[in-house]
Every structure is written in structure tokens, then in C-alpha cells.
C-alpha positions as CSV (number, residue, x, y, z in Angstrom):
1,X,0.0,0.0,0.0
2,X,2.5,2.8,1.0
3,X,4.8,1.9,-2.0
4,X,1.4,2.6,-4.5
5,X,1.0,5.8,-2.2
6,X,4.6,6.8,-2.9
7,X,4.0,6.7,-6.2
8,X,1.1,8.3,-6.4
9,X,2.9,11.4,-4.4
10,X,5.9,11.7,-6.8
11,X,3.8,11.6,-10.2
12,X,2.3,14.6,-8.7
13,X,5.1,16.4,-6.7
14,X,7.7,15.5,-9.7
15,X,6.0,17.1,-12.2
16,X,7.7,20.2,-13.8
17,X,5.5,23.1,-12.4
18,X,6.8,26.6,-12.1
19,X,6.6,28.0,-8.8
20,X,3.5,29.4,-7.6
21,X,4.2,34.1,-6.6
22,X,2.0,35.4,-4.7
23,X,2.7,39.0,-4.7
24,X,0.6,42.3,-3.7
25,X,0.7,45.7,-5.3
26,X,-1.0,48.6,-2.8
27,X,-2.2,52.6,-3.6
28,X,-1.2,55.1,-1.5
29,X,-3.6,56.6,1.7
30,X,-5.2,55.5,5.0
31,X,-7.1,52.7,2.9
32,X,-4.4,51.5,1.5
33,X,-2.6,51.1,4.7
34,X,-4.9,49.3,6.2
35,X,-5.1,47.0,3.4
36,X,-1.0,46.7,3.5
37,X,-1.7,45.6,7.2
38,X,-4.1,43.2,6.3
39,X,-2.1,41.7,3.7
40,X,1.0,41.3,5.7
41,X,-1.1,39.1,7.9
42,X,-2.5,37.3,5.4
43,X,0.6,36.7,3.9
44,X,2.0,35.3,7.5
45,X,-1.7,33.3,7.4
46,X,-0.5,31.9,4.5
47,X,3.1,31.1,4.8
48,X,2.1,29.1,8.2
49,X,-0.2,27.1,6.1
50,X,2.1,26.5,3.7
51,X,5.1,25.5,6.4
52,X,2.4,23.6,7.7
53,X,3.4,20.1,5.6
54,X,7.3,20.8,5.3
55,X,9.4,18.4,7.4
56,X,10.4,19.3,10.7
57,X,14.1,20.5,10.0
58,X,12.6,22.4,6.5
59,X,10.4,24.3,8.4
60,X,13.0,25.4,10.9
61,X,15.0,26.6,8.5
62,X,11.8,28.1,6.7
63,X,11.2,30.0,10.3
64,X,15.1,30.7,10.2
65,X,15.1,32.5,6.9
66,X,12.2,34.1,7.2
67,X,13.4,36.0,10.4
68,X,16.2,38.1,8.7
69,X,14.6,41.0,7.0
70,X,17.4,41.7,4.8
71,X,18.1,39.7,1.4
72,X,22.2,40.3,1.9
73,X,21.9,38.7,5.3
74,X,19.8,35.9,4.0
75,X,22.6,35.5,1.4
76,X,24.8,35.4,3.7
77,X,22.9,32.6,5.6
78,X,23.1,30.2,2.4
79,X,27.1,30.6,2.5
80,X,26.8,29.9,6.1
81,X,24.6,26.4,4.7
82,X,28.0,26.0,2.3
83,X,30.2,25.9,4.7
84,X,28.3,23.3,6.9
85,X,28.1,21.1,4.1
86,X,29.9,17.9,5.0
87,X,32.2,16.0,2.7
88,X,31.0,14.2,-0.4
89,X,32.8,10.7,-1.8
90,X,34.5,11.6,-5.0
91,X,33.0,8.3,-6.1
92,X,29.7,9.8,-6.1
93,X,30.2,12.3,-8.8
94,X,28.6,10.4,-11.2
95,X,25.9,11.8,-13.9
96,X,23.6,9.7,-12.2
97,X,23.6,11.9,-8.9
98,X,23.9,15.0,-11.0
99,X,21.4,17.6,-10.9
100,X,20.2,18.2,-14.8
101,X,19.3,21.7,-15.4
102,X,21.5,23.5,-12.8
103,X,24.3,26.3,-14.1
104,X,26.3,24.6,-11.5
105,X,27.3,21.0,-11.1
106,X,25.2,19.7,-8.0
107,X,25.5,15.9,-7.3
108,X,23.1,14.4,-4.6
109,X,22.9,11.3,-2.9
110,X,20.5,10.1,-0.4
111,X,20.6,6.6,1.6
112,X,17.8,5.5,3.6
113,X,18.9,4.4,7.4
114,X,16.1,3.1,9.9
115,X,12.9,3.8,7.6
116,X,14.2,7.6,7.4
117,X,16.3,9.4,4.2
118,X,19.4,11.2,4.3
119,X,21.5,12.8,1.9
120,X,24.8,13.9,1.1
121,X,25.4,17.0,-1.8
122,X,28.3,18.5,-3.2
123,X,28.4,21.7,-5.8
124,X,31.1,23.4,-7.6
125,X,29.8,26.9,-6.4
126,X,29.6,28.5,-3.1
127,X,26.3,29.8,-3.4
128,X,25.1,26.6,-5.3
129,X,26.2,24.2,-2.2
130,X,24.6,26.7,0.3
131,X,21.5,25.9,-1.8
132,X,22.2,21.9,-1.5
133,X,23.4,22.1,1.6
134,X,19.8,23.8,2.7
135,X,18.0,20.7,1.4
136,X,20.4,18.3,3.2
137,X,19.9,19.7,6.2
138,X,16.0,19.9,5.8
139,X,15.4,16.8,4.5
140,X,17.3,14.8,6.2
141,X,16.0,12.6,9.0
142,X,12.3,12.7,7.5
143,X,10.4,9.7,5.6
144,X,10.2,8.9,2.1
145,X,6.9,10.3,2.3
146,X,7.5,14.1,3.9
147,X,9.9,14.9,0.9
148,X,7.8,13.7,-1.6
149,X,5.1,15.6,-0.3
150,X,7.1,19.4,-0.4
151,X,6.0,21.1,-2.9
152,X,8.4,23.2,-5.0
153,X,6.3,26.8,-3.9
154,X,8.1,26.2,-0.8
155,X,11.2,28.4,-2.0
156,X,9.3,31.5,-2.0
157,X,9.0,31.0,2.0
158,X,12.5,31.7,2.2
159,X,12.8,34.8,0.8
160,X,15.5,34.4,-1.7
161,X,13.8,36.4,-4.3
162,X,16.4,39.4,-4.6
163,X,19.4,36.6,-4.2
164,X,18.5,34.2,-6.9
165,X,18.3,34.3,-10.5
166,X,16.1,32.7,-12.4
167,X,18.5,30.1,-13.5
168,X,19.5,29.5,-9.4
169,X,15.9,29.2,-8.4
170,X,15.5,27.0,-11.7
171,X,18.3,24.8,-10.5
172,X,17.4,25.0,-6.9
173,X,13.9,23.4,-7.8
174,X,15.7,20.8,-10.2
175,X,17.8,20.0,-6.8
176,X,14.5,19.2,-4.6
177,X,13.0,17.0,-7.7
178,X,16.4,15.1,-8.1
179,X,16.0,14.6,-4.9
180,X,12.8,13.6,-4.3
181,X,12.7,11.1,-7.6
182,X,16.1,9.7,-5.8
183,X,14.1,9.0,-2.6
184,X,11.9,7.4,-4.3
185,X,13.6,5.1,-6.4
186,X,15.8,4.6,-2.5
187,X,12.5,3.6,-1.0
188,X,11.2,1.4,-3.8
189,X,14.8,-0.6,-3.6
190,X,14.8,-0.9,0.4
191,X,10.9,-2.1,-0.2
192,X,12.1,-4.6,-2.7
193,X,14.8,-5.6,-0.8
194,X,12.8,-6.2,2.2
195,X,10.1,-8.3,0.6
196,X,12.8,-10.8,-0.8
């Protein structure tokens, strides 16, 4: 049952969708700020539904992110992701851990320990491993089933709007599918495996 449920999940969640901007253009006078008000809440309404399904760690750093006001500091925050990153196996840079679609090579690799996924990633830019290195840490530890149920929207939480091109956030959403189509395939192997 679960394996037919993953699959259901990742035809939906691995479809190429571009990501969803919600964005709010106000007049001037009293009105208006009141309206600005009300939006800003809604907006905070929203982004707490929407954290609402990420896994645990994802959503911390969601939170994290979304606490600096300023887009330099939140840069700043991805290189601080880099540097965390742990060490990849040289063995592992392989096309078939590369991220397609990324203006940086990215190479991912997930193992499943105990029912629960975790990955290792590597990049050949700093900005481009503080973007892996954000999925590592907030994916790992959580089931086959919590990252194949993130949608790719959830970038927009984090605020990386003014740090990103288009090509970045285009590779950053290439990243989460990779990863979630190599959970997938992880967790259909460990269910094979298992009923042998």
C-alpha cells in the first residue's frame, strides 16, 4: 500500500510546475494602509499554512530564513549552509547523482537508514552548495513520504527572491526534484529488498 501511495505522491510532486508568486501591489492613503496591514497578515496566514506540511528541520529553517529581514543577510545565511556542508565521496560524482538543469554542477545522494532518508550533496559553487546544503539539512531525518510531499512553492518562503536568478531558483527546484525522484527510487529498492 504505502509503496502505490509513494508513487502516487511523486507523479504529482515530480511534475515540472513553475513556482506558484504570490505578490501584492498597494495605492497610497489611509485605505491603503490598512489594506498593506491586512495583507502582511494574510501573507504570515498563509506562509504558516504552507510550512504547515514541510518536514520538521525544513520548516526550521523556513522559520530561520524568514526572520532576517534583509536579502544580503539571508545570502549570507546560504554561505553559512555551504560551509556546513559535510564531505562528499569523490566516487559519487557520477551523472547519475547530478542535478540536470542546474548552471552549477550539484550531485546528490540520499541513503535510507532506519525507515528515514538522508543525503549527502556537493556543488562546484559556493552559493550553489549553500542551496544543496539547505536541502540536506532539511530533508534529512524525515520519511520517504514528507519529501515527496514538499512542494516546490516552498522556495518563496524563504525569501531568496532578490538573491537568486532565475537560473539558481531553476536549478534550486531541479535540486529538490532530483531529490525527491532519488528517494523514491531509494525507498522502492529498500521495499524490494525487504520483501525478498
Amino acid at each position: 500500500f504505502e509503496a502505490r501511495a509513494m508513487s502516487s505522491i511523486a507523479a504529482h510532486h515530480l511534475s515540472a510546475r513553475p513556482a506558484v508568486a504570490r505578490r501584492a501591489v498597494f495605492s497610497r492613503g489611509t485605505a491603503s494602509n490598512r489594506a498593506t496591514v491586512r495583507a502582511a497578515t494574510s501573507r504570515r496566514t498563509v506562509a504558516a499554512a504552507d510550512t504547515e506540511n514541510l518536514p520538521a528541520n525544513l520548516k526550521k529553517i523556513v522559520g530561520a530564513f524568514q526572520m532576517v529581514p534583509d536579502a544580503m543577510q539571508r545570502y549570507k545565511q546560504l554561505l553559512f549552509f555551504a560551509a556546513k556542508l559535510k564531505g562528499f565521496d569523490e566516487a559519487d560524482r557520477v551523472d547519475e547523482n547530478k542535478v540536470p538543469g542546474c548552471v552549477s554542477q550539484v550531485w546528490v545522494v540520499p541513503r535510507i537508514e532506519d525507515g528515514l532518508v538522508y543525503f549527502t550533496a556537493d556543488s562546484d559553487s559556493q552559493l550553489t552548495k549553500g542551496l544543496a546544503a539547505l536541502l540536506v539539512e532539511g530533508l534529512s531525518g524525515s520519511t520517504p513520504k514528507e519529501i515527496m510531499q514538499v512542494e516546490p512553492n516552498f522556495v518563496e518562503l524563504l525569501g531568496l527572491g532578490q538573491s537568486l536568478t532565475p537560473s539558481r531558483t531553476n536549478g534550486f527546484m531541479n535540486m529538490l526534484r532530483l531529490m525527491q525522484k532519488k528517494t523514491l527510487e531509494a525507498f522502492m529498492a529498500a521495499e524490494a529488498a525487504a520483501n525478498q
